[in-house]
N, CA, C and O of each residue as an XYZ file, in Angstrom:
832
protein
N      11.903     84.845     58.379
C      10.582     85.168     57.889
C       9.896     86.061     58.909
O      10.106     85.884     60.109
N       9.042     87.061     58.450
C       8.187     88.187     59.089
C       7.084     88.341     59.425
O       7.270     87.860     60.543
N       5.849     88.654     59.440
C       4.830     88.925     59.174
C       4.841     90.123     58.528
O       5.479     91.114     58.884
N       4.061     90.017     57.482
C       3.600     91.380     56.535
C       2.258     91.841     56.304
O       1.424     91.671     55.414
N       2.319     92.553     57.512
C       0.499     92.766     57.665
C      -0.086     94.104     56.333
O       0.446     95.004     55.683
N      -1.127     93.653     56.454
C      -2.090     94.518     55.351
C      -2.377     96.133     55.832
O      -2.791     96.463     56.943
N      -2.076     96.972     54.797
C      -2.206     98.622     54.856
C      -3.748     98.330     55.159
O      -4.507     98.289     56.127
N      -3.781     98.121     53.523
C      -5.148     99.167     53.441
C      -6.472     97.762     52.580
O      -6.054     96.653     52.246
N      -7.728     98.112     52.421
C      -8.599     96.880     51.719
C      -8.376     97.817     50.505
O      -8.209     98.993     50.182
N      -8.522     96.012     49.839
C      -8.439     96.394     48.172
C      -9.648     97.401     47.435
O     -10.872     97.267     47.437
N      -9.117     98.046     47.053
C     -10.128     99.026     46.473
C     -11.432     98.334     45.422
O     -11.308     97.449     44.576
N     -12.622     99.056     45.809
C     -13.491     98.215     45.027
C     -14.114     97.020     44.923
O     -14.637     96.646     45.972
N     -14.244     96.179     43.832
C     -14.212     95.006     44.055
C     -13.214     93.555     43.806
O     -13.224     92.360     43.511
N     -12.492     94.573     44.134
C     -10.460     93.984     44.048
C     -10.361     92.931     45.276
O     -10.602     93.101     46.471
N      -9.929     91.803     44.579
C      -9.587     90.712     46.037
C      -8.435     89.743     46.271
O      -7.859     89.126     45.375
N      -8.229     89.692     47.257
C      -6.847     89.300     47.735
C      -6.165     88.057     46.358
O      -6.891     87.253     45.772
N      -4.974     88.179     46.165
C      -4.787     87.044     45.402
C      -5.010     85.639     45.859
O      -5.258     84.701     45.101
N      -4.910     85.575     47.073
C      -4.943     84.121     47.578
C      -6.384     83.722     47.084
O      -6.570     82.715     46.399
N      -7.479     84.648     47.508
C      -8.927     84.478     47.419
C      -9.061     84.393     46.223
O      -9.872     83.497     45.988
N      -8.554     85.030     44.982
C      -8.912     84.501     43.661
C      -8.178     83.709     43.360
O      -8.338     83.712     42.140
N      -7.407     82.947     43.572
C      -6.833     81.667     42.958
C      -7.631     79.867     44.054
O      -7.829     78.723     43.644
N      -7.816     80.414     45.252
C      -9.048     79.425     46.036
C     -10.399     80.020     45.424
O     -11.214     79.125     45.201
N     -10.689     80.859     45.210
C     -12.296     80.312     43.934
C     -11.979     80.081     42.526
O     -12.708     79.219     42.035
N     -11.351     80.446     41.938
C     -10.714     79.497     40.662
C     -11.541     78.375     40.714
O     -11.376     77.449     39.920
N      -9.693     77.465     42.198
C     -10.014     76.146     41.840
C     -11.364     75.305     42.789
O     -11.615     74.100     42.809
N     -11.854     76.096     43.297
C     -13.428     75.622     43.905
C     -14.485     76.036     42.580
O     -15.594     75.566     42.327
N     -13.882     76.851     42.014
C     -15.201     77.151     40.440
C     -14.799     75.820     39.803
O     -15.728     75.334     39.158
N     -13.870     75.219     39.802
C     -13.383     74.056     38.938
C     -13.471     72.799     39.402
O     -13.053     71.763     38.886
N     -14.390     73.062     41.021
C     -14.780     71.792     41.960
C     -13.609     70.806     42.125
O     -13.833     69.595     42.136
N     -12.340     71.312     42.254
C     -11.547     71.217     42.856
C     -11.795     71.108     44.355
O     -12.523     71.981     44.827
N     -11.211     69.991     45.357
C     -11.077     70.202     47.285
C      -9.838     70.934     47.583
O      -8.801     71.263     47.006
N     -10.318     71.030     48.572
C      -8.846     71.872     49.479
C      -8.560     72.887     49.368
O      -7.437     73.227     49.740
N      -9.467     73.831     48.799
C      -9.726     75.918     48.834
C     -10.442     75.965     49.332
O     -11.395     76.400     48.686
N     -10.749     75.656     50.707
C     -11.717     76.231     51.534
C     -10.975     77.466     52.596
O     -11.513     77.657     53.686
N      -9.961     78.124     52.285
C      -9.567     78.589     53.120
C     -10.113     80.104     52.923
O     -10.596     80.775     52.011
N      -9.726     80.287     54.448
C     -10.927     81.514     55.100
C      -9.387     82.683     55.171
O      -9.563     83.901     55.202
N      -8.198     82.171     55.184
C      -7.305     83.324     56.004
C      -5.796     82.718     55.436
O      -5.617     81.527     55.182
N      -4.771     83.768     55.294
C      -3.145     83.412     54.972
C      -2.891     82.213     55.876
O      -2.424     81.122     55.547
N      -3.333     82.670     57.213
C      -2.673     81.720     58.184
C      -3.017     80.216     57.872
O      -2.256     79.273     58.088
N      -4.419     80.126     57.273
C      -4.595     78.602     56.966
C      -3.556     77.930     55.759
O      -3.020     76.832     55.608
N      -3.585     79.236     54.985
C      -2.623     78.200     53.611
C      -1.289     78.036     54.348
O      -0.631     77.051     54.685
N      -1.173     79.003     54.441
C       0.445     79.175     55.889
C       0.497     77.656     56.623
O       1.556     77.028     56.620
N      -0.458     77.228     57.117
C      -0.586     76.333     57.854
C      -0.086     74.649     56.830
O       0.631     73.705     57.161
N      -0.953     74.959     55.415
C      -0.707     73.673     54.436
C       0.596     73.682     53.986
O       1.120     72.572     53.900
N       1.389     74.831     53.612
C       2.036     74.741     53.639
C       3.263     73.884     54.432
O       4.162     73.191     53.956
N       2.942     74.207     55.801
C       3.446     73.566     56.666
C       3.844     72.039     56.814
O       4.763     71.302     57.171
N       2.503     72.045     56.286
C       2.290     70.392     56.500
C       2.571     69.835     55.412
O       2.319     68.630     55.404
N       3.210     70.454     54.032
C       3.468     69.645     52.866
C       4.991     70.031     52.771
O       5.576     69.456     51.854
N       5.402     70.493     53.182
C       7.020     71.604     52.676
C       7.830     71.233     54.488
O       7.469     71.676     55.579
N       8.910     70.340     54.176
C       9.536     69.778     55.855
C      10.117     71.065     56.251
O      10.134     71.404     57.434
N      10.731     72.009     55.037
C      11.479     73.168     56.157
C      10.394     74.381     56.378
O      10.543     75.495     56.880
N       9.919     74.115     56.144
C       8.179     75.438     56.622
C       7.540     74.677     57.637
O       6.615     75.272     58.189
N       7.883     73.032     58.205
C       7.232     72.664     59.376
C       6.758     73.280     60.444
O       5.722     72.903     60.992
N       7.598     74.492     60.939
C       7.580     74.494     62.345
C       7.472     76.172     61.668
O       8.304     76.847     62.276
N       7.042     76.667     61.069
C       6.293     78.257     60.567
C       5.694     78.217     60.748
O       5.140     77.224     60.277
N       4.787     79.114     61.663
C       2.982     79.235     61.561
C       2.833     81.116     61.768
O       3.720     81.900     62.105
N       1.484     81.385     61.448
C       1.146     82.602     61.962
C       1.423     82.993     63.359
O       1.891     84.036     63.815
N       0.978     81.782     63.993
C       1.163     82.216     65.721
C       2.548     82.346     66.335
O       2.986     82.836     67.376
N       3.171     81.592     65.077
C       4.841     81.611     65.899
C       5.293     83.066     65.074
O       5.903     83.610     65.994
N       5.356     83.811     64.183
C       5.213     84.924     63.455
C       4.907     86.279     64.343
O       5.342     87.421     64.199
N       4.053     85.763     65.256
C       3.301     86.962     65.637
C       4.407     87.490     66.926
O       4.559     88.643     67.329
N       5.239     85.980     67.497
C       6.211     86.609     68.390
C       7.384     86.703     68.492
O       8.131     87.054     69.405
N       7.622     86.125     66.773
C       9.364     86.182     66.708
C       9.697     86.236     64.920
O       8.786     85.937     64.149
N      10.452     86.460     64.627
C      10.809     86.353     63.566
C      11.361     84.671     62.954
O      11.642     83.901     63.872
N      11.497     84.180     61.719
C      12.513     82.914     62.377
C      12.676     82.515     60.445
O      12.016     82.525     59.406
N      14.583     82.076     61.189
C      14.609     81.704     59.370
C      14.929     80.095     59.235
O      15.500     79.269     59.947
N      14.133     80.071     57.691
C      14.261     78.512     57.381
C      15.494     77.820     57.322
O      16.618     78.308     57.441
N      15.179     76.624     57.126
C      14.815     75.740     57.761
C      14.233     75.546     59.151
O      14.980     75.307     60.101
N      12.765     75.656     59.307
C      12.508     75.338     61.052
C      11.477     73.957     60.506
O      10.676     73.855     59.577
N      11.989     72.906     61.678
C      11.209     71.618     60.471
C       9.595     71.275     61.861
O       8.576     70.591     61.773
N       9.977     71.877     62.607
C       8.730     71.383     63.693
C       8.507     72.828     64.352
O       9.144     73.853     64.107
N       7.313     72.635     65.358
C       6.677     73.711     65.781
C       7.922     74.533     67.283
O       7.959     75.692     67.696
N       8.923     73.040     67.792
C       9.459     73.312     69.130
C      11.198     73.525     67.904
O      12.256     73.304     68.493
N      11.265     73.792     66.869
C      12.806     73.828     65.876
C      13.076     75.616     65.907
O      12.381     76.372     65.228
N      14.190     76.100     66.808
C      14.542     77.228     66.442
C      14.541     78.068     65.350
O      14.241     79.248     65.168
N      15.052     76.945     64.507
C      15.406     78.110     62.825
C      16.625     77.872     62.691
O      17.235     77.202     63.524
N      17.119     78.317     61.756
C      18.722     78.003     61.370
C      18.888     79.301     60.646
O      18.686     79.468     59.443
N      19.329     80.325     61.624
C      20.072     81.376     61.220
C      20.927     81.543     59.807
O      20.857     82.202     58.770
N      21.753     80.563     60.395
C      23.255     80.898     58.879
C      22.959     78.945     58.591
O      22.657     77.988     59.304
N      23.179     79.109     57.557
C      22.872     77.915     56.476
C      24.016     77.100     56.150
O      24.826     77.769     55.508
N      24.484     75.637     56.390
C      25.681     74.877     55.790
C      26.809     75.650     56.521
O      27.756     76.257     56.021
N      26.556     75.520     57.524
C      27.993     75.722     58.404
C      28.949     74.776     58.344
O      29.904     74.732     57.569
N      28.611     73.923     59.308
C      28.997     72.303     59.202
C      29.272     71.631     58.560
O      30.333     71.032     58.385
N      27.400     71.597     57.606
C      27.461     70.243     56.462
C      26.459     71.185     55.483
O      25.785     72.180     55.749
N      26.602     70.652     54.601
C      25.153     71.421     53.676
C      24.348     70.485     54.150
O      24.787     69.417     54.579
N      22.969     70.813     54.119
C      21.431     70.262     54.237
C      20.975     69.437     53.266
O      20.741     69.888     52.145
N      20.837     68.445     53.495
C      20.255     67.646     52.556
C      18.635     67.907     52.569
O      17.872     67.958     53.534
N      18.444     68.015     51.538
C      16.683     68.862     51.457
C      15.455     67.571     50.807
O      14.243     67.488     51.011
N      16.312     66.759     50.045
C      15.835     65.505     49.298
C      16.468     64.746     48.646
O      17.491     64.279     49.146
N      16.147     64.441     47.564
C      16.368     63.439     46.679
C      17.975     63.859     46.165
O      18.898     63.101     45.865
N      17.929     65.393     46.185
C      19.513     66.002     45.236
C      20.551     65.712     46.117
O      20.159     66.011     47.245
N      21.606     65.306     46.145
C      22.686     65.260     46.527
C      22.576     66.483     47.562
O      22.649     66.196     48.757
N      22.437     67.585     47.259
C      22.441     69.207     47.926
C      21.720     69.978     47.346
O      21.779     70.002     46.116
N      21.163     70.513     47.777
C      20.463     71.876     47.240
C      19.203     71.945     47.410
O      18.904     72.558     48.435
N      18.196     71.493     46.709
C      16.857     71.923     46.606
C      16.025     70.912     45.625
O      16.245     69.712     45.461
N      15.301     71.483     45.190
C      13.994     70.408     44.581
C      14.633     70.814     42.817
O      14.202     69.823     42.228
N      15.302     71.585     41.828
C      15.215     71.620     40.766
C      17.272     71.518     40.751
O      17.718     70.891     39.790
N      18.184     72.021     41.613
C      19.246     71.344     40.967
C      20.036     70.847     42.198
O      19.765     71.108     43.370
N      21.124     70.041     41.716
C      21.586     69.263     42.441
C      23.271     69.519     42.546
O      23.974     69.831     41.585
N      23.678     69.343     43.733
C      25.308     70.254     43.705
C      26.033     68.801     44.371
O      25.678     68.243     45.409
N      27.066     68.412     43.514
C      28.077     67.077     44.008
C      29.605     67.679     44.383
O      30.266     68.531     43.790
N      29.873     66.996     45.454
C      31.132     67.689     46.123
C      31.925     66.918     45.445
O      31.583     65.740     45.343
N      33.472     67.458     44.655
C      34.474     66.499     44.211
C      35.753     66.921     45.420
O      36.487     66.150     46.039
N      35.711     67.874     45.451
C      36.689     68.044     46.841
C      36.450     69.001     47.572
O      36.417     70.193     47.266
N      36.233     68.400     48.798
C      35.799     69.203     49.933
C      36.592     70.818     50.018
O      37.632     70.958     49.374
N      36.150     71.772     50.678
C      37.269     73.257     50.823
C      37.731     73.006     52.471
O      36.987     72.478     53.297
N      38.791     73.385     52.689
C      39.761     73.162     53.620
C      39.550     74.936     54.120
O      38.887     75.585     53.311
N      39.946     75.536     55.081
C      40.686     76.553     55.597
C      41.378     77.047     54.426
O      40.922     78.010     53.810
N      42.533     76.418     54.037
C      43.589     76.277     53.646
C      43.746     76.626     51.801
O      44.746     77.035     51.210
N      42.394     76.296     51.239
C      42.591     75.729     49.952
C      40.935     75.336     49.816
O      40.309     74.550     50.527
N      40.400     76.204     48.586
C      39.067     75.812     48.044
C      38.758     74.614     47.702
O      39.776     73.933     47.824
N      37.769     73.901     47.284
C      37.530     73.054     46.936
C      37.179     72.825     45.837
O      37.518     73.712     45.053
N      36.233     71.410     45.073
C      35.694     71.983     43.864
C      34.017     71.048     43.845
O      33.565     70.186     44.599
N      33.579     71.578     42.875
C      31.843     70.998     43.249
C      31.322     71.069     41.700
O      32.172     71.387     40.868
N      29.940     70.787     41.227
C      29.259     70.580     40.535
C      28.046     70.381     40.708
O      27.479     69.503     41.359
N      27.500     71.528     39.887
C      26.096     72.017     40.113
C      25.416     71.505     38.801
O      25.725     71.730     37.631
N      24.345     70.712     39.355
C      23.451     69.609     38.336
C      22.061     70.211     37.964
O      21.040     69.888     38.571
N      22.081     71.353     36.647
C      21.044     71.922     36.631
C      19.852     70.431     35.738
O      20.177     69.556     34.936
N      18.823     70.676     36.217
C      18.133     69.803     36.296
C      16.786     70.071     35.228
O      16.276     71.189     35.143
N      16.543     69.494     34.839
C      14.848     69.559     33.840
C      13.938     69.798     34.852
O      12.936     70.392     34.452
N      13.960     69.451     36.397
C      13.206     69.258     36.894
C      12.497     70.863     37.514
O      13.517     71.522     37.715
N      11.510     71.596     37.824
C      10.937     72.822     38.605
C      10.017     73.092     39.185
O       8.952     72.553     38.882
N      10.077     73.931     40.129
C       9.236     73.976     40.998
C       8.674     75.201     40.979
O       9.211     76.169     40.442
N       7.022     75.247     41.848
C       6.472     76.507     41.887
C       6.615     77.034     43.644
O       6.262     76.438     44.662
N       7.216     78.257     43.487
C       7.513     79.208     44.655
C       7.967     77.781     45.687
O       8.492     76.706     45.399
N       7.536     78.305     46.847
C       8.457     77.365     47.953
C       7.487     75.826     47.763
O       8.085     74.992     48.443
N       6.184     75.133     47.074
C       5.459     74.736     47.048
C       6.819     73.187     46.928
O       6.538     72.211     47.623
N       8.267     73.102     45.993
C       8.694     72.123     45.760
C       8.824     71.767     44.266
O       8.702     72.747     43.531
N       9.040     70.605     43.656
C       9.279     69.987     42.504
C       7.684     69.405     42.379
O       6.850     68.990     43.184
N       7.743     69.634     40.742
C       6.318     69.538     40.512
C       6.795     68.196     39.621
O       7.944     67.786     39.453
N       5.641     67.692     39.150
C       5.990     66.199     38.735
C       6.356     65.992     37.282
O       6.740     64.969     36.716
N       6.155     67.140     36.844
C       6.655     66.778     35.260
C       8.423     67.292     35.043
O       9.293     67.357     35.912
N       8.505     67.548     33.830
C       9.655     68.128     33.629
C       9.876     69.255     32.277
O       8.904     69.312     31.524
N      11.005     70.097     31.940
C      10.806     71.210     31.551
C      12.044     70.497     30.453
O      13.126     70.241     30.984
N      11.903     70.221     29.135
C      12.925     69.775     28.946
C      13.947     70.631     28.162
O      13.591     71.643     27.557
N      15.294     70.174     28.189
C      16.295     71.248     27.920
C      16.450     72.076     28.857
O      17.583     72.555     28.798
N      15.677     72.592     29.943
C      15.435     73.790     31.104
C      17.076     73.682     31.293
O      17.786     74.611     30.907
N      17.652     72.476     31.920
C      18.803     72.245     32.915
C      20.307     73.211     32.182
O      20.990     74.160     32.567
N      20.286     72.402     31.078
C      21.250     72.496     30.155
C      20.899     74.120     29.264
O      21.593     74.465     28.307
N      20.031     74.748     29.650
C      19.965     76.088     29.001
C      20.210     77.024     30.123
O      20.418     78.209     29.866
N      20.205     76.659     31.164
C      20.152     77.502     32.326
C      21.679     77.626     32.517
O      22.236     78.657     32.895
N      22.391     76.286     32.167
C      23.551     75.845     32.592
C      24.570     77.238     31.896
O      25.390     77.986     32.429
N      23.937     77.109     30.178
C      25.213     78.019     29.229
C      24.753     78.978     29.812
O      25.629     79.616     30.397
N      23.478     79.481     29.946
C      22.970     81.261     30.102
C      24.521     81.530     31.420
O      25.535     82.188     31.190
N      24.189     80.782     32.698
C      24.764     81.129     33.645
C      26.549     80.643     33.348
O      27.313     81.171     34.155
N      27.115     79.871     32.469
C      28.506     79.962     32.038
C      28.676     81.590     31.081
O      29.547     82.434     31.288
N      27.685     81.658     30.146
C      27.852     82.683     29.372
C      28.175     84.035     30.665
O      29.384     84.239     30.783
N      27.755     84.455     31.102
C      27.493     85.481     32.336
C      29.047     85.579     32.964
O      29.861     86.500     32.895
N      29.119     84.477     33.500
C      30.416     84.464     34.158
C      32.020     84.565     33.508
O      33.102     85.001     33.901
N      31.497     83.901     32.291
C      32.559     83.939     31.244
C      32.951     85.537     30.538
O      33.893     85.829     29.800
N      31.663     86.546     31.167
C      31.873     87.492     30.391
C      32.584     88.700     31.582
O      33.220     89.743     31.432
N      32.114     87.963     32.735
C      32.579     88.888     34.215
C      34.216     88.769     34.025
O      35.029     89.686     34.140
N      34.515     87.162     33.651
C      36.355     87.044     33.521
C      36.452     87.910     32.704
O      37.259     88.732     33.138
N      36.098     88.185     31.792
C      36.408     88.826     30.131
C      36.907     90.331     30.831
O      37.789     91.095     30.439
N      36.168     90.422     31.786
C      36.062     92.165     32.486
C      36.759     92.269     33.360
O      36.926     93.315     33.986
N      37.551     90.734     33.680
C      38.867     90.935     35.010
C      37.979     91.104     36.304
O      38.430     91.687     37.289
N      37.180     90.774     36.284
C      36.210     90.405     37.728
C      35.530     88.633     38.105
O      34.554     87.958     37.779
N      36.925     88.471     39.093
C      37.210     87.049     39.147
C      35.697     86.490     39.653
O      34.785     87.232     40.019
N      35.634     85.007     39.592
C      34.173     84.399     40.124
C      34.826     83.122     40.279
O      36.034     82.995     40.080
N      34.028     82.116     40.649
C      34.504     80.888     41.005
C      34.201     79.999     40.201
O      34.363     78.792     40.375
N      33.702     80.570     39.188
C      33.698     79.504     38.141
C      34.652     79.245     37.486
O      35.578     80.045     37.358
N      34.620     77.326     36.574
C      35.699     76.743     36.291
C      35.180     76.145     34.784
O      35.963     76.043     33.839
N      34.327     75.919     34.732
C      33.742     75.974     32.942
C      32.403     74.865     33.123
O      32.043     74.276     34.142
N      31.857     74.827     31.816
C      30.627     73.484     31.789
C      31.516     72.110     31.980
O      32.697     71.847     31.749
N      30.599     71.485     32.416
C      31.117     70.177     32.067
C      31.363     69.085     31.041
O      30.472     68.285     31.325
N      31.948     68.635     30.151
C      31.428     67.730     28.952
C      32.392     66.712     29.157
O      33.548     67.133     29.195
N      32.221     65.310     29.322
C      33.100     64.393     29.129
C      34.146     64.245     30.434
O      35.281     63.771     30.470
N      33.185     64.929     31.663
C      33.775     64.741     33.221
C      35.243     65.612     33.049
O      36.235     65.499     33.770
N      35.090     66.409     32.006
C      36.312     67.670     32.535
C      35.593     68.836     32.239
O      34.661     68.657     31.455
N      35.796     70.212     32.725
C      35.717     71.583     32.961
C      36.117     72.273     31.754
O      37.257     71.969     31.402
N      35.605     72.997     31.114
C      36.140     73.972     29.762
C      34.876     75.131     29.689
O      33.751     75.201     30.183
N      35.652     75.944     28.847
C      34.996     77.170     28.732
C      33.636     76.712     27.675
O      33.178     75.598     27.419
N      33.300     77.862     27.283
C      32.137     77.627     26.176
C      32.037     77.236     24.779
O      31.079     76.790     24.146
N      33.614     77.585     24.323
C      33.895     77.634     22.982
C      34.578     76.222     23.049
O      35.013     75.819     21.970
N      34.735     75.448     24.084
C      35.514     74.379     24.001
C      33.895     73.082     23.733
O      34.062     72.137     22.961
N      32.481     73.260     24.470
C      31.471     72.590     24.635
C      31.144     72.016     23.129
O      30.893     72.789     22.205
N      31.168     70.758     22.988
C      30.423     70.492     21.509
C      28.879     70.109     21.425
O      28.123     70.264     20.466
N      28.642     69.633     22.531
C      27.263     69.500     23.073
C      26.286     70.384     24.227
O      27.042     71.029     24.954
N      25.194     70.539     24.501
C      24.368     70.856     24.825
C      24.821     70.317     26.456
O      24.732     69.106     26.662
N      25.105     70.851     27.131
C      25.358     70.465     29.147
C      24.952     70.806     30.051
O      24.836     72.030     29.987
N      24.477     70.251     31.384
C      23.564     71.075     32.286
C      24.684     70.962     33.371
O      24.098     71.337     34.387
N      25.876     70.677     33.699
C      26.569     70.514     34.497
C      27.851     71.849     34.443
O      28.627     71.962     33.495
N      27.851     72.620     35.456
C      28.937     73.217     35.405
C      29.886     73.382     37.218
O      29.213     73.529     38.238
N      31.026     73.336     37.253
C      31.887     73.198     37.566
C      32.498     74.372     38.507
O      33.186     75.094     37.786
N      32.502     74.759     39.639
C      32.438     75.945     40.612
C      33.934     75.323     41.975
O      34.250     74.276     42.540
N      34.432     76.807     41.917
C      35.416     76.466     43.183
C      34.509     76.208     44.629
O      33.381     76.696     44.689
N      34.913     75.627     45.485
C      34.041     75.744     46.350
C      34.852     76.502     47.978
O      36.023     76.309     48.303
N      34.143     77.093     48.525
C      34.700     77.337     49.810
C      34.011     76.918     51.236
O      32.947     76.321     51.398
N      34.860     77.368     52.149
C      34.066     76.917     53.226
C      33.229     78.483     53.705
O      33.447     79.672     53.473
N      32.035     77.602     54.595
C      30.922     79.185     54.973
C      31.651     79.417     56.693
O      31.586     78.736     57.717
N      32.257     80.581     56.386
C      32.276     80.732     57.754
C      31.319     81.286     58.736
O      30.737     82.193     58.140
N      30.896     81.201     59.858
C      29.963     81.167     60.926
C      30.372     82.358     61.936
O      30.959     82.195     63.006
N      29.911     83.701     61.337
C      29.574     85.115     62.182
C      29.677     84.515     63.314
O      29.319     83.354     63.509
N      30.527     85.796     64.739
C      30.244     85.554     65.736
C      28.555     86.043     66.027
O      27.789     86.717     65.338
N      28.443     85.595     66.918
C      27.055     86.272     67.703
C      27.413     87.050     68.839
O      28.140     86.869     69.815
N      26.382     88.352     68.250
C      27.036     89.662     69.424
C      25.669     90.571     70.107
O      25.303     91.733     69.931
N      25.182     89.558     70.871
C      23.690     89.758     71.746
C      22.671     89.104     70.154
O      22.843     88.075     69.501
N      21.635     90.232     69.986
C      20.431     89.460     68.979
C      21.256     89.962     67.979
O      20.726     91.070     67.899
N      22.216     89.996     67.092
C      22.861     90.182     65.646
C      24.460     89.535     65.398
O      25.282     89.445     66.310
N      24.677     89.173     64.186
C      25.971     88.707     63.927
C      26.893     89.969     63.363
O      26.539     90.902     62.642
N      28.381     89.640     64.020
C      29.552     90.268     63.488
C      30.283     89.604     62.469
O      31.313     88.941     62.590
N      29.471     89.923     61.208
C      30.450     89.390     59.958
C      31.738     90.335     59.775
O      32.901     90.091     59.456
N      31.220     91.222     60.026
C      32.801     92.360     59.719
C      34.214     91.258     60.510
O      35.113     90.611     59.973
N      33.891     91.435     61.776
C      34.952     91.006     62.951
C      35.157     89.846     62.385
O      36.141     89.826     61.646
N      34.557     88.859     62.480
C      35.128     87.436     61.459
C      35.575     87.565     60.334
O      36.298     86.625     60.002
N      35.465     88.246     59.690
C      36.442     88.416     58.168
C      37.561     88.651     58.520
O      38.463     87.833     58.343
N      37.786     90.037     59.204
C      38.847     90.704     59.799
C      39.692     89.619     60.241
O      40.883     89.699     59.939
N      39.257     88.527     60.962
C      40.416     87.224     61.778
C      40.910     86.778     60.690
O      41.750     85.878     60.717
């Protein structure tokens, strides 16, 4: 993450988006839009979202730094699921709307295989899972993104997909008799760029 400072003032009587969505909900006597500056919402953020913990304006102003940073003294985590994937919450893996289950780990040697649990559940921007649910969302997201991939094979441009899920086995689309939010992905391992002063050599690690 960067800082992205401001050109120019909004022309007229044009105003920042942040500022019209905090008088909104203060016109609607709503608490907690009292904010004067990015850096303050920047700041709530912080304090509601564990991997934006340790983001602030002031740490911005002298370094760059990528998420996950969960406290103010947390480096950042460059490259993501080296090791282990991150457990973020409640999902097995992933994030606040789907959920990814390992059935066999990837080796060096030999991929693995996994399952990605698209979920009813969604969230707004980095804010998290909101409390209701979107229904059908999971299971429509699921075919859109089988349909896609199914059409990349069609074109001889391999992917790692292995089909939806129905009845705890893998099949294409024309095989699905029901409606599924589960589909079925090879999995590999992430390999970990050397570090070569402040930047990584992905080239040179492939190359090995």
């Amino acid at each position: 993450m960067q800082r992205i400072r401001q050109v120019l003032e909004p022309p007229g009587k044009a105003k920042a988006d942040w500022w019209i969505t905090s008088e909104i909900a203060r016109r609607m006597e709503y608490s907690g839009f009292d904010f004067q500056n990015l850096g303050q919402i920047m700041d709530e953020r912080a304090s509601l979202v564990p991997i934006y913990g340790g983001i602030s304006y002031e740490r911005l102003e002298e370094e760059e730094l990528h998420w996950p940073s969960f406290d103010k003294d947390h480096p950042g985590t460059p490259v993501l699921h080296v090791d282990q994937f991150i457990k973020l919450g409640k999902a097995e893996l992933m994030g606040s709307v789907k959920d990814l289950k390992i059935l066999e780990a990837p080796t060096k040697e030999q991929h693995g295989r996994g399952r990605f649990i698209f979920s009813d559940r969604y969230s707004v921007f980095d804010w998290g899972e909101m409390p209701d649910r979107i229904e059908h969302k999971g299971a429509a997201i699921a075919l859109l993104g089988a349909f896609f991939f199914e059409k990349l094979e069609e074109m001889g441009i391999p992917t790692h997909y292995l089909g939806l899920v129905e009845d705890n086995r893998a099949n294409k689309i024309s095989h699905i008799k029901n409606p599924v939010n589960s589909m079925e992905v090879k999995m590999l391992q992430v390999i970990k760029p050397e570090e070569k002063g402040d930047w990584y050599d992905c080239l040179m690690k492939m190359e090995k």
